[in-house]
N, CA, C and O atoms as a MOPAC input file, in Angstrom:
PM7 MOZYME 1SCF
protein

 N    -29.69400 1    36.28400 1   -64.43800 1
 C    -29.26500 1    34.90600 1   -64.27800 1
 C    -28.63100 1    34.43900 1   -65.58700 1
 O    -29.00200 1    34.79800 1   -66.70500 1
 N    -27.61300 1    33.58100 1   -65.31300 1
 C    -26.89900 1    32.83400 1   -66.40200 1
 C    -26.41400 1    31.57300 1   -66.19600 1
 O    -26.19300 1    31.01600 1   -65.12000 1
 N    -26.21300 1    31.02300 1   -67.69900 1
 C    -25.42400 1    29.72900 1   -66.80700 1
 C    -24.37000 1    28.97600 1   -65.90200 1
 O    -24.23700 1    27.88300 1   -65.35000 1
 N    -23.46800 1    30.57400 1   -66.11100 1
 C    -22.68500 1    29.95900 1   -65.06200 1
 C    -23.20300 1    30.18700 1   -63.83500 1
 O    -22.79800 1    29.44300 1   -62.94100 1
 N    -24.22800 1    31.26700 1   -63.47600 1
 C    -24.11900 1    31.68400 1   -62.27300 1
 C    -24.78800 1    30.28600 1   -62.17900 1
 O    -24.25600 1    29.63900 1   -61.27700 1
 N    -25.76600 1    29.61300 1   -62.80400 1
 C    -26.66200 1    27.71900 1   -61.99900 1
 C    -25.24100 1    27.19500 1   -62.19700 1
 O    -25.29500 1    26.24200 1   -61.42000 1
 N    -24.35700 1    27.17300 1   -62.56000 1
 C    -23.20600 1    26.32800 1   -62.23100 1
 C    -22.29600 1    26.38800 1   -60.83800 1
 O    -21.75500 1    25.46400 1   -60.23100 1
 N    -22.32200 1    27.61900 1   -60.59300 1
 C    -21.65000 1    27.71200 1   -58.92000 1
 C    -22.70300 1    27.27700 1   -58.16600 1
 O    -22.31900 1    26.48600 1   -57.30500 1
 N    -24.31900 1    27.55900 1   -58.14100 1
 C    -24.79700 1    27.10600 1   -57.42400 1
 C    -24.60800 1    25.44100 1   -56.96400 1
 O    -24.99900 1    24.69700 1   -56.06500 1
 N    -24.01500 1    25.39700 1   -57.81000 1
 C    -23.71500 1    23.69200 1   -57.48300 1
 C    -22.43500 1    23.16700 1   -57.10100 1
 O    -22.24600 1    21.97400 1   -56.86400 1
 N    -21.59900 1    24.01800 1   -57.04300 1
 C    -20.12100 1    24.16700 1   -57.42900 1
 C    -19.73800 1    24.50300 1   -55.72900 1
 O    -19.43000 1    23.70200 1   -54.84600 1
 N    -19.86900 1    25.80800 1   -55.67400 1
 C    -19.64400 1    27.09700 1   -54.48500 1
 C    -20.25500 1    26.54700 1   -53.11100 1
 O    -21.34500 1    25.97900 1   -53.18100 1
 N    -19.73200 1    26.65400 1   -52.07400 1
 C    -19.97500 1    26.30100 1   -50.20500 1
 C    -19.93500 1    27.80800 1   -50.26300 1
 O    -19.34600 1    28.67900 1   -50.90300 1
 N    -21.13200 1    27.68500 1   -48.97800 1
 C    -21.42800 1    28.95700 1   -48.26300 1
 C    -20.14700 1    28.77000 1   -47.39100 1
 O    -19.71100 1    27.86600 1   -46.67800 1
 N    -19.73500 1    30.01700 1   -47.75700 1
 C    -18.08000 1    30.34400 1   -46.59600 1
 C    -18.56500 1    30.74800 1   -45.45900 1
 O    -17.64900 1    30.67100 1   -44.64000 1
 N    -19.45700 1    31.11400 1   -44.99900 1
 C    -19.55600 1    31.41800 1   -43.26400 1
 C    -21.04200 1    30.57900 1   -42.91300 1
 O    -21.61100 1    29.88900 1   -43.75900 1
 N    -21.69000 1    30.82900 1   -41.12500 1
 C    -22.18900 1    30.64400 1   -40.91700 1
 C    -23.39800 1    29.07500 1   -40.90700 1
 O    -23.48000 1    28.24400 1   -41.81000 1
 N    -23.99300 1    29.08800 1   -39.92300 1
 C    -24.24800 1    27.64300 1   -39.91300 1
 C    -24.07900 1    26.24100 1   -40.98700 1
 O    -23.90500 1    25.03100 1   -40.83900 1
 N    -24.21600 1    27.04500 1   -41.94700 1
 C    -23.94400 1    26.12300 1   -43.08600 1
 C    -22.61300 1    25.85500 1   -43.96500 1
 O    -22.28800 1    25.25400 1   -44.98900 1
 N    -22.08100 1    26.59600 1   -43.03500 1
 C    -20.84600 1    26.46300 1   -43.60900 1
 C    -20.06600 1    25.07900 1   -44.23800 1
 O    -19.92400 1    24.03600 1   -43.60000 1
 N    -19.62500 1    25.29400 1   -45.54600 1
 C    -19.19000 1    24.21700 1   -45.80000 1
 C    -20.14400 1    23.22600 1   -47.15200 1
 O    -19.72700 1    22.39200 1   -47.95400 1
 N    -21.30900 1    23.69300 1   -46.95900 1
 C    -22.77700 1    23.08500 1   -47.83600 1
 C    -22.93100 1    23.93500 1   -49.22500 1
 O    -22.68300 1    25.14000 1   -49.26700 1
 N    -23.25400 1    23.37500 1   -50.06100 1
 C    -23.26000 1    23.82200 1   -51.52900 1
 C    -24.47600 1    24.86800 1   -51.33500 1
 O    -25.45800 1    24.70400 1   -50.61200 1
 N    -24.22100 1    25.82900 1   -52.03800 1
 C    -25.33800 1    26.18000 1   -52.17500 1
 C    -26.89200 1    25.81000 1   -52.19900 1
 O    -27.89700 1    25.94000 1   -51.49900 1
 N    -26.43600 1    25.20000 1   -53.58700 1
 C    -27.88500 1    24.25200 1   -54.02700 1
 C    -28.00800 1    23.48400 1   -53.48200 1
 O    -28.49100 1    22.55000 1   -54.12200 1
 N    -27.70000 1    23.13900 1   -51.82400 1
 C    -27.98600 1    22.65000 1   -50.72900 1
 C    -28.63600 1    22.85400 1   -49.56900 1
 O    -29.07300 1    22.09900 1   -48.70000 1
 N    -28.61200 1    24.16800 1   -49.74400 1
 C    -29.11300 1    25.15900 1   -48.47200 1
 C    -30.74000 1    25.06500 1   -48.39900 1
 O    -31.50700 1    25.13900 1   -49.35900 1
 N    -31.06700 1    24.89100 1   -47.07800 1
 C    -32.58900 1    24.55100 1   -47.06500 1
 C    -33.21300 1    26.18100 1   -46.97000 1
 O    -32.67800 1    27.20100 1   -46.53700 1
 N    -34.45200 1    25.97200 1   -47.51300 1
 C    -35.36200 1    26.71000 1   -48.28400 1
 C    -35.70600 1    27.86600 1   -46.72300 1
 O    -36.32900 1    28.88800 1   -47.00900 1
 N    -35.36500 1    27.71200 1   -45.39500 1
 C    -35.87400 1    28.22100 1   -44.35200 1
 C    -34.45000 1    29.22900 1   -44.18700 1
 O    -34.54300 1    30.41600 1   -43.87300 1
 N    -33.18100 1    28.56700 1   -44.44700 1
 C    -32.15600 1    29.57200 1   -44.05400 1
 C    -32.37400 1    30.69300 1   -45.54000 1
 O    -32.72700 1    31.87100 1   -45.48500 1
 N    -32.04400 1    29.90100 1   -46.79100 1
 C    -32.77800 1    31.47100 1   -47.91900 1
 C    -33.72100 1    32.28400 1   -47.31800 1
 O    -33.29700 1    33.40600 1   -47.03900 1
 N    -35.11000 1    32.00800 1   -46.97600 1
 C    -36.15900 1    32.60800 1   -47.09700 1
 C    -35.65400 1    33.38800 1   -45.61700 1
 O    -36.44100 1    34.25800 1   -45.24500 1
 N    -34.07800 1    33.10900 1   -44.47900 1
 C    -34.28000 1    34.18900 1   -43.82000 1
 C    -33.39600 1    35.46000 1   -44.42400 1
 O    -33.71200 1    36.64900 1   -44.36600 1
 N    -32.13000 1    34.85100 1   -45.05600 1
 C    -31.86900 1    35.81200 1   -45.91700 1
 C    -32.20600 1    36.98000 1   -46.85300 1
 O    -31.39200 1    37.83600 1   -47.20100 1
 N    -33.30100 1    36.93200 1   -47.16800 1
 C    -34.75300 1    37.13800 1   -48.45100 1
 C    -35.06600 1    38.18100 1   -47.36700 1
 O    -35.02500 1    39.35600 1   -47.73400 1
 N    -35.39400 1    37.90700 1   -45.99700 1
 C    -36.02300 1    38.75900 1   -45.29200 1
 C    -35.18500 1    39.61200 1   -44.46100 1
 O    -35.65000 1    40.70400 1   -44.13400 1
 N    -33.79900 1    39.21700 1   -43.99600 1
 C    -33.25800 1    40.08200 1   -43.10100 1
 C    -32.10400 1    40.96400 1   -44.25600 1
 O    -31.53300 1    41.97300 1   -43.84300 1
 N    -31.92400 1    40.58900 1   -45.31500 1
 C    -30.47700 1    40.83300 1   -46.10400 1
 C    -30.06200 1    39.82700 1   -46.59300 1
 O    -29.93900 1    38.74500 1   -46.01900 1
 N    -29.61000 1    40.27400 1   -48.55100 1
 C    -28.70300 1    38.96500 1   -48.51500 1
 C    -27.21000 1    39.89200 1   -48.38600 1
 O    -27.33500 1    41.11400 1   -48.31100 1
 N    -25.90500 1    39.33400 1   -48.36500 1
 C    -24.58800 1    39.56500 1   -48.14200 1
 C    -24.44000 1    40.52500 1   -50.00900 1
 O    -24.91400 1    40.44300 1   -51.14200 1
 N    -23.56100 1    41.26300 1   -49.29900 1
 C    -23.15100 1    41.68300 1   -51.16400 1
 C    -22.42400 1    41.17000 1   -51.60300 1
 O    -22.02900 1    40.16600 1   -51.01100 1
 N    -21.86800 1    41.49400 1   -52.76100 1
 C    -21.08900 1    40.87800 1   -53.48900 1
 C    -21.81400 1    39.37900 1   -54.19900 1
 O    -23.00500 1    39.10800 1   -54.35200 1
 N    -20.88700 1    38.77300 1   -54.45900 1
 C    -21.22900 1    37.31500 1   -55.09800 1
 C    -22.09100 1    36.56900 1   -54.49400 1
 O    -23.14200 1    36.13500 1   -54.96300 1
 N    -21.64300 1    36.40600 1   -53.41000 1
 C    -22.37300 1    34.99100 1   -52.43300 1
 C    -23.34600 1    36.16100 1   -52.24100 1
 O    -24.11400 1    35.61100 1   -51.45200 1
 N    -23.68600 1    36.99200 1   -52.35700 1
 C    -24.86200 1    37.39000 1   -51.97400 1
 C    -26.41500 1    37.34600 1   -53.19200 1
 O    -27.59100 1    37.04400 1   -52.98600 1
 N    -25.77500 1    37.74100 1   -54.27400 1
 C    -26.39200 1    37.43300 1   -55.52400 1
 C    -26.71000 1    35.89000 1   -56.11700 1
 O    -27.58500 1    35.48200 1   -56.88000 1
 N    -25.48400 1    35.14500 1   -55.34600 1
 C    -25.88000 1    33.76600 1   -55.81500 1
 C    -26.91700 1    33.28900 1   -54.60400 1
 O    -28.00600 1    32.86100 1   -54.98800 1
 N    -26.64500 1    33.33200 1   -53.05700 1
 C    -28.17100 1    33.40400 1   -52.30300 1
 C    -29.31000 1    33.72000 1   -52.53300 1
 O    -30.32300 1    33.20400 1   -52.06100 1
 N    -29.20800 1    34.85900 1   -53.50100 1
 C    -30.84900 1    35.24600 1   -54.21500 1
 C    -31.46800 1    34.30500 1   -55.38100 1
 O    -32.60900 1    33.92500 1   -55.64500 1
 N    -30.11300 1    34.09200 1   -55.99200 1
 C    -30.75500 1    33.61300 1   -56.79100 1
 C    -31.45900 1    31.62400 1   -56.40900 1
 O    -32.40800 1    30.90300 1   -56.71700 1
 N    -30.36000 1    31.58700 1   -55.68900 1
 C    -30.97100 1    29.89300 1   -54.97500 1
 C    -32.32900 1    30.07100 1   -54.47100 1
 O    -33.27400 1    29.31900 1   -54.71000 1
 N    -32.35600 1    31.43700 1   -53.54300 1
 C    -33.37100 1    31.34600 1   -52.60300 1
 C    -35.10200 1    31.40300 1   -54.25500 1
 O    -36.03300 1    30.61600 1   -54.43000 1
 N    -34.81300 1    32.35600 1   -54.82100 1
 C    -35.69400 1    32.15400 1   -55.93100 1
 C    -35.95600 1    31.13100 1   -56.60200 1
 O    -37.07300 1    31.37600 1   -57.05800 1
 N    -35.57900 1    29.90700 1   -57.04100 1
 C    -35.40100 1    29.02200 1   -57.48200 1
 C    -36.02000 1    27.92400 1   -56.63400 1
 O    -36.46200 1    26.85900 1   -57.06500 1
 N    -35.99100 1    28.30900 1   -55.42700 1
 C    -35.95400 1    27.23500 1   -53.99700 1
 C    -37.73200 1    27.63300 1   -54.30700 1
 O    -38.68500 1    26.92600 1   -54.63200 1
 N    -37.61100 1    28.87200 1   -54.06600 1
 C    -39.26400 1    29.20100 1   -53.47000 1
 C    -40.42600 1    29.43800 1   -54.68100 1
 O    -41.57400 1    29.86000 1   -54.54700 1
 N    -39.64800 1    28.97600 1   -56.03100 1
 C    -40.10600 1    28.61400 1   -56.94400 1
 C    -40.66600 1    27.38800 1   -57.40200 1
 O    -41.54000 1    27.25600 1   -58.25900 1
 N    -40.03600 1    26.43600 1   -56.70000 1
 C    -39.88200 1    24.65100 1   -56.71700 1
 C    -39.21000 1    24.70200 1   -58.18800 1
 O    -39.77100 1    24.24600 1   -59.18400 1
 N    -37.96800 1    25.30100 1   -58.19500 1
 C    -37.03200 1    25.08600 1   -59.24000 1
 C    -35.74700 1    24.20900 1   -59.10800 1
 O    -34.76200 1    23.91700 1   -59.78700 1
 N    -36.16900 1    23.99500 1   -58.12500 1
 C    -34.44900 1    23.05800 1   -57.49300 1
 C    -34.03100 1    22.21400 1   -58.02500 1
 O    -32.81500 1    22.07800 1   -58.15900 1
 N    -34.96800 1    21.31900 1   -58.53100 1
 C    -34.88200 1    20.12200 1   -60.04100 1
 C    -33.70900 1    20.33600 1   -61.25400 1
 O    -32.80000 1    19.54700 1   -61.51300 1
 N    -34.11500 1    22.18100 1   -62.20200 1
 C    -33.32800 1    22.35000 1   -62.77200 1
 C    -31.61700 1    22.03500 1   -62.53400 1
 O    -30.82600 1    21.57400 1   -63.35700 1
 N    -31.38900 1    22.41400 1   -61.25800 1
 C    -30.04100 1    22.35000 1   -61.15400 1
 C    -29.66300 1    21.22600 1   -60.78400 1
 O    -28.73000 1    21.45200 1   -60.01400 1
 N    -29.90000 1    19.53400 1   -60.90300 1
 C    -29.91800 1    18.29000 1   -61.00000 1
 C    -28.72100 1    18.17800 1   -61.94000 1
 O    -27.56000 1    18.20000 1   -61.52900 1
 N    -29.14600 1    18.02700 1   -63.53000 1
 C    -28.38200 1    17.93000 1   -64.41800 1
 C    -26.99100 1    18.34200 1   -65.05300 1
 O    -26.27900 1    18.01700 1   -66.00400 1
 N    -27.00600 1    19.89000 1   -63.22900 1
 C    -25.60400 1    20.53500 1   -63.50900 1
 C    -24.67500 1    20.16400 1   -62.66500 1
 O    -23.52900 1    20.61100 1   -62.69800 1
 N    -25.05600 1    19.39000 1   -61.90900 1
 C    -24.58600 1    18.23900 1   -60.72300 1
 C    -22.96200 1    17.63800 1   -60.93100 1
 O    -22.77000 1    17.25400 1   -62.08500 1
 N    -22.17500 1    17.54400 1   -60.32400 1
 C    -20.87100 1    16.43400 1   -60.31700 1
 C    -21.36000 1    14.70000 1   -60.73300 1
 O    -21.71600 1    13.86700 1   -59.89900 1
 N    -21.28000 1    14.52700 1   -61.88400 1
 C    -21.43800 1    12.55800 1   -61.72100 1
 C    -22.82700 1    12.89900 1   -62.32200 1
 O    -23.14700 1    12.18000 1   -63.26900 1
 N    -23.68900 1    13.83200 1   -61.96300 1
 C    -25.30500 1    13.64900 1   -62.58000 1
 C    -26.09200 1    13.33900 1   -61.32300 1
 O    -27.22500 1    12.86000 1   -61.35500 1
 N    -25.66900 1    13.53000 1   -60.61200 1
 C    -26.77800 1    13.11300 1   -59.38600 1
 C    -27.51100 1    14.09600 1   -58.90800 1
 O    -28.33600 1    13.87700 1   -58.02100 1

């Protein structure tokens, strides 16, 4: 993990599937944790899913607040 990669998490939309369109660091903690269990995708969006989903099931989600658009 690095800082940019907590910066796309805030940055980056999941390009496919139900959520399409939703920031990462948006994605609820039930669609990660099915990812976690069935596969995540390779490449990028797949590494940045792990790393949300860790963070999520950490109760780390806070951290990435401050890396926010505006601060929100």
């Amino acid at each position: 993990m690095n800082a940019e990669d907590l910066e796309l998490l805030v940055s980056r939309t999941m390009p496919f599937g139900k959520y399409q369109g939703r920031l990462i660091a948006d994605l609820p903690g039930h669609y990660l944790n099915w990812f976690a269990r069935n596969g995540f995708p390779k490449g990028e969006i797949g590494r940045l899913l792990a790393l949300m989903q860790e963070l999520d099931h950490n109760g780390l989600k806070p951290l990435l607040d401050p890396l926010r658009k505006g601060g929100n």
